[in-house]
C-alpha positions as CSV (number, residue, x, y, z in Angstrom):
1,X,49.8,134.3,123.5
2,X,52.4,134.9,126.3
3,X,56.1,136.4,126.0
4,X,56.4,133.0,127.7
5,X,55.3,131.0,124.7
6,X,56.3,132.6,122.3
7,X,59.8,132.3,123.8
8,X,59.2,129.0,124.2
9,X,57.7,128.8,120.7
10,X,60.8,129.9,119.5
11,X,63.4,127.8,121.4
12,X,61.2,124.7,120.2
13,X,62.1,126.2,116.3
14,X,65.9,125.9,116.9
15,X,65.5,122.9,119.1
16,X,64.0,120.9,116.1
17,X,66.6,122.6,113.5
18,X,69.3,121.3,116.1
19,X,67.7,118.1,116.3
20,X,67.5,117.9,112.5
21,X,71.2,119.0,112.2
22,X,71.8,116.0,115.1
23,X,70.3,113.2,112.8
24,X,72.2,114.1,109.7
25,X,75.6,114.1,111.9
26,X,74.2,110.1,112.5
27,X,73.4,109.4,109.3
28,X,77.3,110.9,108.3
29,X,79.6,109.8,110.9
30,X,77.9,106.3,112.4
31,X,78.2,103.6,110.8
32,X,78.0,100.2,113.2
33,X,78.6,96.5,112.0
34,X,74.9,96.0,111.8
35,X,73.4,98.6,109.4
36,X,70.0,97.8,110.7
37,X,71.4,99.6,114.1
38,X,71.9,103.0,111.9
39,X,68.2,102.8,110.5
40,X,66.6,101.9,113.8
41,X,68.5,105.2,115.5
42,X,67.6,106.9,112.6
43,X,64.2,106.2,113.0
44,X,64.1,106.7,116.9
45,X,66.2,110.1,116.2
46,X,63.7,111.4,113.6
47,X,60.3,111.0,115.5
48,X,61.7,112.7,118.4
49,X,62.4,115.5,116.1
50,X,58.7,115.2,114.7
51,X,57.4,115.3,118.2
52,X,59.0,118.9,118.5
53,X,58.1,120.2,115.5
54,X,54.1,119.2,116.6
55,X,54.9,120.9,119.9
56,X,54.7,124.3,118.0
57,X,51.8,125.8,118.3
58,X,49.5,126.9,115.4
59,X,49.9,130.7,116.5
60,X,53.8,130.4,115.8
61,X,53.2,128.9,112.5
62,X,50.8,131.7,110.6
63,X,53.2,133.6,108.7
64,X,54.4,132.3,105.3
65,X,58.0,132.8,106.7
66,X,57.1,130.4,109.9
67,X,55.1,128.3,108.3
68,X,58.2,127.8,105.5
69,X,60.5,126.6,108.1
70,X,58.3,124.4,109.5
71,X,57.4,122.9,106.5
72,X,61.5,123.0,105.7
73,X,62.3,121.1,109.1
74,X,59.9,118.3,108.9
75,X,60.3,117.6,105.3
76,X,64.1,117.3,106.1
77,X,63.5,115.1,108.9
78,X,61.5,113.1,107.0
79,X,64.0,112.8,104.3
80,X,67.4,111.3,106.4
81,X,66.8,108.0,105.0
82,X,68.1,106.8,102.0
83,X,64.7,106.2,100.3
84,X,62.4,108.4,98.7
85,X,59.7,109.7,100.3
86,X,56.6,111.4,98.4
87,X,55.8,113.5,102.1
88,X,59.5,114.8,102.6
89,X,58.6,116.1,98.9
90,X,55.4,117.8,99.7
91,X,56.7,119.7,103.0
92,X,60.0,120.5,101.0
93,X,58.2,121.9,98.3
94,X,55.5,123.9,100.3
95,X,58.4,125.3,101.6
96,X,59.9,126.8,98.6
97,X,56.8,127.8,97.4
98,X,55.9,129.6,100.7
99,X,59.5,131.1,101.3
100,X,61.4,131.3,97.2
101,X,64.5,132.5,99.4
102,X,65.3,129.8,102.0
103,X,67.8,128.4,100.2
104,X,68.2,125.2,102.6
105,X,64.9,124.2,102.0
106,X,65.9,124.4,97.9
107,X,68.7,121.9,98.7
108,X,66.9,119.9,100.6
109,X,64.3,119.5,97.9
110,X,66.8,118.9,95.4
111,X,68.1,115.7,97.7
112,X,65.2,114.5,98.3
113,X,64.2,114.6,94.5
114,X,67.2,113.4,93.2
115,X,66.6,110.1,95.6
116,X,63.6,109.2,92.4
117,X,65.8,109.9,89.7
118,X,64.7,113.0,88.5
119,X,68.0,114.3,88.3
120,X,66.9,117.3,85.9
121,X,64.6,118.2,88.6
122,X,67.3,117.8,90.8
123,X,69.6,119.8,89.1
124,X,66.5,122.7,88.5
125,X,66.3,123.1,92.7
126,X,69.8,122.9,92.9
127,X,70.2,125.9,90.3
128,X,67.5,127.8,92.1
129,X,69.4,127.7,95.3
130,X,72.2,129.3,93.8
131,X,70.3,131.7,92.0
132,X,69.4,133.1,95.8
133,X,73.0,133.5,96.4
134,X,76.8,131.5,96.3
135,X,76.2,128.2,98.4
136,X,79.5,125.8,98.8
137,X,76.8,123.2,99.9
138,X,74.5,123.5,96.8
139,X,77.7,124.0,95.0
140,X,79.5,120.3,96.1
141,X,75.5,118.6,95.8
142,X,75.7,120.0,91.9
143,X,78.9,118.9,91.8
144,X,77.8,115.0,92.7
145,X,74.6,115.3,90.7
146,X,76.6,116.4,87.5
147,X,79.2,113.3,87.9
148,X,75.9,111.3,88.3
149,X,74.2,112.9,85.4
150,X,77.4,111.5,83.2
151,X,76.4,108.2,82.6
152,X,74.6,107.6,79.8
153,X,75.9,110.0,77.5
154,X,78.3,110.1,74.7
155,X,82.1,110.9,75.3
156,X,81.9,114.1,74.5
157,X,78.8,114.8,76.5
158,X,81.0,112.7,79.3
159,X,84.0,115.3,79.3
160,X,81.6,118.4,79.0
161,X,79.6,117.4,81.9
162,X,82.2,116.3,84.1
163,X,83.8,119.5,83.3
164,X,81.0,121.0,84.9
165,X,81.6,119.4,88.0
166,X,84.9,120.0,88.2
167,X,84.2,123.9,87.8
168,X,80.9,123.6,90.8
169,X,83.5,122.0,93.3
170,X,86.4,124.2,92.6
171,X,83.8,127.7,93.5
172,X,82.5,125.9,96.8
173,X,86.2,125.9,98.0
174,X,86.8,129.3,96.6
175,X,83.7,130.3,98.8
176,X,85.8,128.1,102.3
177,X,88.9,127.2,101.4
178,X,89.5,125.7,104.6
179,X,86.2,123.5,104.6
180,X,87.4,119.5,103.9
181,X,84.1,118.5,102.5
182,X,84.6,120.5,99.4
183,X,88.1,119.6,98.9
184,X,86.6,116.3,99.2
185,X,84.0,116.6,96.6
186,X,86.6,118.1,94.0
187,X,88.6,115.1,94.9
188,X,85.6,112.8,93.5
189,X,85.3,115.0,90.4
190,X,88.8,114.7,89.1
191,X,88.9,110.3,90.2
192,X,85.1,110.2,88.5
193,X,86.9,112.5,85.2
194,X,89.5,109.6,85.4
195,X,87.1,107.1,84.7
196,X,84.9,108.4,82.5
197,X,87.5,109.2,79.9
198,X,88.6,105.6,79.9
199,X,90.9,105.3,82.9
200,X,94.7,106.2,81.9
201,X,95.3,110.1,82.5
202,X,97.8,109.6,85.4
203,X,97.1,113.7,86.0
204,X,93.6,113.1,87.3
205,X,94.6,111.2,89.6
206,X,97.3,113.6,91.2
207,X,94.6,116.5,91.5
208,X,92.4,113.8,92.8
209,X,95.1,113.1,95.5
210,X,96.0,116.3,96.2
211,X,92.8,117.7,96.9
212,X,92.0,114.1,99.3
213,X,95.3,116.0,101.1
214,X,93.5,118.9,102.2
215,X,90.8,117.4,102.8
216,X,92.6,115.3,105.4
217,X,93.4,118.6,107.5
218,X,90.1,119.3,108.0
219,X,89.5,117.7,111.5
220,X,85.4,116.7,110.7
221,X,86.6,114.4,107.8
222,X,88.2,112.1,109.7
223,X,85.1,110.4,110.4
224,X,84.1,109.9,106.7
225,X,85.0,106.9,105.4
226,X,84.4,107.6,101.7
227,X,87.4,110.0,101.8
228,X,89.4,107.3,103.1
229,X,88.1,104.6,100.4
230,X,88.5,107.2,97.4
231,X,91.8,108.2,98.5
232,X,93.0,104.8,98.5
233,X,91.5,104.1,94.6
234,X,93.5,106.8,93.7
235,X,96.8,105.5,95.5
236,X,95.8,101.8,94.0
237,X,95.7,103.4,90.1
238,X,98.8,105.5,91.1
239,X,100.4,101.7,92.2
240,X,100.7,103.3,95.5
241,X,100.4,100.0,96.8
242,X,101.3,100.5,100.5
243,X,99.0,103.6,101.2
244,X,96.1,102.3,99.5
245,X,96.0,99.0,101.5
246,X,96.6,101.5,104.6
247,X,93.5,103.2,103.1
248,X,91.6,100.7,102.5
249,X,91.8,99.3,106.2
250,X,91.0,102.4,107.5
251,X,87.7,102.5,105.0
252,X,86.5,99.2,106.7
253,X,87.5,100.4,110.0
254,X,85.2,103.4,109.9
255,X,82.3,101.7,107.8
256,X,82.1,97.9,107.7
257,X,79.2,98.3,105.3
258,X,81.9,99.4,102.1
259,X,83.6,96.9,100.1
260,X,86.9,98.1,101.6
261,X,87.5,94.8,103.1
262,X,87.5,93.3,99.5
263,X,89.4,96.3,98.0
264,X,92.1,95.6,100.4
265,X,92.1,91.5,99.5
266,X,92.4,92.3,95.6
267,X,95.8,93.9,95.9
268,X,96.9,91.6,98.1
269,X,96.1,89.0,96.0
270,X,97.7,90.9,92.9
271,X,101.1,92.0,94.8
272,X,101.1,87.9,96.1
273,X,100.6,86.6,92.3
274,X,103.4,89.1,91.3
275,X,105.4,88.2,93.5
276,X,105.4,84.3,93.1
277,X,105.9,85.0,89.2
278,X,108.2,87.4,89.8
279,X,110.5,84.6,91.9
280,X,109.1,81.7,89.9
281,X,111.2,82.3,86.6
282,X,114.2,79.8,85.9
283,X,117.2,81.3,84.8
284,X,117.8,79.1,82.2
285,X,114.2,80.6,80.8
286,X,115.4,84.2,81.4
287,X,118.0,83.1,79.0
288,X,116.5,81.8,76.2
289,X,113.6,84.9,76.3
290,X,116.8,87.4,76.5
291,X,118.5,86.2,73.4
292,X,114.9,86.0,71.5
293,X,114.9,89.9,71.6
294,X,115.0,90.9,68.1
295,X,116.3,93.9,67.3
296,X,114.3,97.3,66.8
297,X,114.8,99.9,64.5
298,X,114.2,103.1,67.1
299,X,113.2,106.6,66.2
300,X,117.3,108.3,66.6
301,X,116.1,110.5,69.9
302,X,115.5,107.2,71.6
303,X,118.4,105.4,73.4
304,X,117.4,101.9,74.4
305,X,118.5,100.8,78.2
306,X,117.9,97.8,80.2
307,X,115.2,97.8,83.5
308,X,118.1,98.0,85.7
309,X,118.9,101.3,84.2
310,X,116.1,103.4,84.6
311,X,115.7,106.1,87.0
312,X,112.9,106.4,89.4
313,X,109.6,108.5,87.5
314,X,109.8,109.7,84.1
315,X,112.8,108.7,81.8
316,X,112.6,110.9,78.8
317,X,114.2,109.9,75.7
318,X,114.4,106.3,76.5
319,X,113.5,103.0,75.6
320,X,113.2,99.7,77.1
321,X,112.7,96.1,75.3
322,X,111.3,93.2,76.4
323,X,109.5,89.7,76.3
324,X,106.0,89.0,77.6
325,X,106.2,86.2,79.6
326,X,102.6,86.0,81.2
327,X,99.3,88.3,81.3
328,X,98.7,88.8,85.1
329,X,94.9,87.8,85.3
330,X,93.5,90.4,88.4
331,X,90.4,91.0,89.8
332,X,90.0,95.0,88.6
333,X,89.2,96.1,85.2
334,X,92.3,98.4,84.7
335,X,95.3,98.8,84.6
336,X,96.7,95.5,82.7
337,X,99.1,93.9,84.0
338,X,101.8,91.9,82.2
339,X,105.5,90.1,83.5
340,X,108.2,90.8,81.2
341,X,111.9,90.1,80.8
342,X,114.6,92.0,79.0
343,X,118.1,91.5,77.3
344,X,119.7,91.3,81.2
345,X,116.8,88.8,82.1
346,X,116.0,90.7,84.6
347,X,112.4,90.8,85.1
348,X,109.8,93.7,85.4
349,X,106.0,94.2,85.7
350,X,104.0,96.4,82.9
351,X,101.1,98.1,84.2
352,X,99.2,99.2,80.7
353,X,96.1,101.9,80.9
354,X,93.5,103.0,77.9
355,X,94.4,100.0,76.5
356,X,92.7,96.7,75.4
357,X,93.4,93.7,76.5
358,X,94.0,91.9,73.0
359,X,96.4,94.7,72.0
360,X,99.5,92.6,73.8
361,X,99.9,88.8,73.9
362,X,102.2,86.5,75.6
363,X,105.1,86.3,73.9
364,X,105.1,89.4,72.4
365,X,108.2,91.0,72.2
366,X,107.3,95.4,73.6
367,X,109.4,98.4,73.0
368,X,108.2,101.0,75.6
369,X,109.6,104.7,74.9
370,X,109.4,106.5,77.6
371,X,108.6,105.0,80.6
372,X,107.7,105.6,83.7
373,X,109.2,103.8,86.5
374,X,108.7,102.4,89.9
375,X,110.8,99.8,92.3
376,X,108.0,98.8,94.6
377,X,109.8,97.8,97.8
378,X,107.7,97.5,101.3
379,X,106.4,95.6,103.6
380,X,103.2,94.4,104.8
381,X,101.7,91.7,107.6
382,X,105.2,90.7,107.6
383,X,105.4,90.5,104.1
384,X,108.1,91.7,101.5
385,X,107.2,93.0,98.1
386,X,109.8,93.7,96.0
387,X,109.7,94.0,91.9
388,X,110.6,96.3,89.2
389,X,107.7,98.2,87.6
390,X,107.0,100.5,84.3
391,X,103.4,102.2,84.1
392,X,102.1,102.6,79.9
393,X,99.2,105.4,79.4
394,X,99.4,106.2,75.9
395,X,99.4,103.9,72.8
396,X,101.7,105.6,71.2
397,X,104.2,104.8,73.9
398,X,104.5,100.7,72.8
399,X,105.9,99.2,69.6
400,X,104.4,95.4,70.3
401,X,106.6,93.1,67.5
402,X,108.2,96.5,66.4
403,X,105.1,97.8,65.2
404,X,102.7,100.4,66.8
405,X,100.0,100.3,68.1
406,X,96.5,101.4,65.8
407,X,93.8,103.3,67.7
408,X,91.5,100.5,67.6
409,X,93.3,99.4,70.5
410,X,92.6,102.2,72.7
411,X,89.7,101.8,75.2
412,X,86.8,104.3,74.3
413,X,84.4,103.6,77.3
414,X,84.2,104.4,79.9
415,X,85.1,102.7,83.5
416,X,83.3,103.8,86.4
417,X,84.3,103.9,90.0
418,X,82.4,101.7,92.5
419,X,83.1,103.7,95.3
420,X,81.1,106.3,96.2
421,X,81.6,109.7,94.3
């Protein structure tokens, strides 16, 4: 063979890894109205990149090394869809077997058998990878796989294995701190740690946040509209109303294809129904449901206020009092949402997590030590939102009737995420 060829042997090689590179940047950054637009560029995208790879010829693919990346690259191409494919498994595994230290070819593999199910499998290619060396890549696709592999199992199985992927996504970004996609994935693992522990451990969802933050300064994220839509499920548990419609919208604008669109309608439709309660009550109701309050005897370290007292955030050695005057019926599954009025019938909204539904009625009379407070006040569309709110996470925060609360009332499953984590 010529110096010629073989030069031009070996441009082909990087002109299909570049072509391969070129169709996953399609299948993560485009995203068109139509998602039958995607699959047919996918599909145009990926047979040119076939045609390259048969343009090497046979003498540049003899060696098990060669013959491993060319196994690698067309198994790869073969696998940018979001169905399984039995041939992207068998070039993907010939390459492993042919080259045990190309570590892209291991995560490939593990993709592409993780796309059946097989998620120990998965996990097994994924573990091999690593075993070649510290990959922030393998490291973030563990990550994912381990929050997938908690459904199913028992709490405690739940918290261990999400632990897990916690602890994968937190070593890809010790390996790039500056690379968004990991921030990203460590992002998912403390929202999906959220959820699987029922929901209610407002802590979660600050590291969530905070590591959606740095993702944001990486410029390449901006196109990724699953950062956008999990960064606004965090703001919408955190009652972060304004940036998670703001987030939402964007989600939609960079992928019609998610449920953003709907996302966004549900709070608008819960912030509307608050509000039209909130403006709906009579005063000479207020009136009566204030002078209902019956007294409470308090623990001495609490000193009961009114709503209009409380500071903004946390408000330590207090307690407030009040009447439930309706259960807010939503579209989400948590939080709970309930309108209440107190001794200066002033009314407030309740938002209640980890707790179930039948735990507090209307017309119960709550005692919330405590609590943690919020005046949501903006605008939207033209639109002012105004209302008092108090956030409850833990039982042992309410008194409903002056009693508290057993721990049959807590929730004990778990709540997954819709969004993509």
């Amino acid at each position: 063979m010529s110096s010629e060829g073989i030069e031009n042997a070996e441009d082909l090689f990087a002109e299909a890894s570049k072509a391969a590179d070129e169709l996953y940047n399609i299948r993560d950054t485009y995203f068109p109205t139509n998602p039958d637009d995607k699959t047919s560029k996918l599909f145009t995208e990926s047979n040119l990149a076939l045609q390259l790879l048969d343009e090497i010829p046979a003498e540049k693919r003899k060696t098990r090394l060669e013959r491993a990346t060319y196994e690698y690259l067309r198994g790869k191409v073969l696998d940018v869809f979001p169905e399984y494919k039995k041939e992207a498994e068998d070039h993907l595994s010939k390459a492993v077997k042919l080259n045990p230290s190309l570590v892209d070819a291991w995560l490939s593999l593990g993709n592409c058998i993780w796309k059946k199910d097989d998620l120990d499998s998965a996990k097994n290619c994924f573990t091999l990878g690593l075993s070649k060396g510290p990959d922030k890549r393998i490291l973030c696709q563990l990550s994912m796989l381990e929050r997938k592999m908690v459904q199913g199992k028992n709490a405690e199985d739940r918290v261990k294995v999400v632990g897990e992927s916690i602890k994968h996504a937190k070593e890809a970004i010790t390996l790039d701190v500056k690379d968004g996609y990991s921030w990203y994935n460590l992002g998912n693992a403390y929202l999906t740690c959220f959820f699987v522990t029922g929901a209610w451990d407002h802590a979660k969802l600050l590291q969530s946040l905070k590591a959606y933050q740095h993702a944001e300064k990486d410029e390449r994220m901006t196109s990724n509209p699953d950062l956008y839509y999990n960064c606004a499920t965090v703001n919408k548990y955190l009652e972060n109303y304004e940036r998670a419609l703001s987030g939402f919208e964007a989600a939609a604008l960079r992928d019609p294809g998610l449920n953003a669109t709907e996302e966004f309608q549900k709070i608008v439709h819960l912030l509307d129904k608050i509000e039209i309660l909130v403006r709906g009550q009579k005063v000479k109701r207020l009136a009566s449901l204030a002078t209902s309050l019956a007294s409470v005897n308090l623990n001495p370290s609490y000193r009961r206020v009114t709503i209009d007292r409380l500071l903004e955030g946390l408000n330590r050695g207090v307690a407030i009092i009040g009447k439930v005057i309706f259960f807010i019926k939503h579209d989400n599954v948590a939080p709970l949402y309930y309108l209440l009025c107190d001794s200066s019938q002033k009314c407030y909204v309740m938002s209640v997590y980890g707790i179930k539904n039948e735990a507090i009625k209307e017309g119960n009379q709550v005692t919330l030590l405590e609590p943690s407070y919020r005046f949501v006040n903006f605008s939207w569309k033209e639109k002012l939102y105004q209302f008092r709110s108090v956030r409850v996470e833990f039982l042992e925060q309410v008194l409903v009737n002056g009693k508290t609360l057993s721990h049959q009332h807590a929730v004990q499953t778990s709540i997954y995420a819709q969004n993509k984590t």
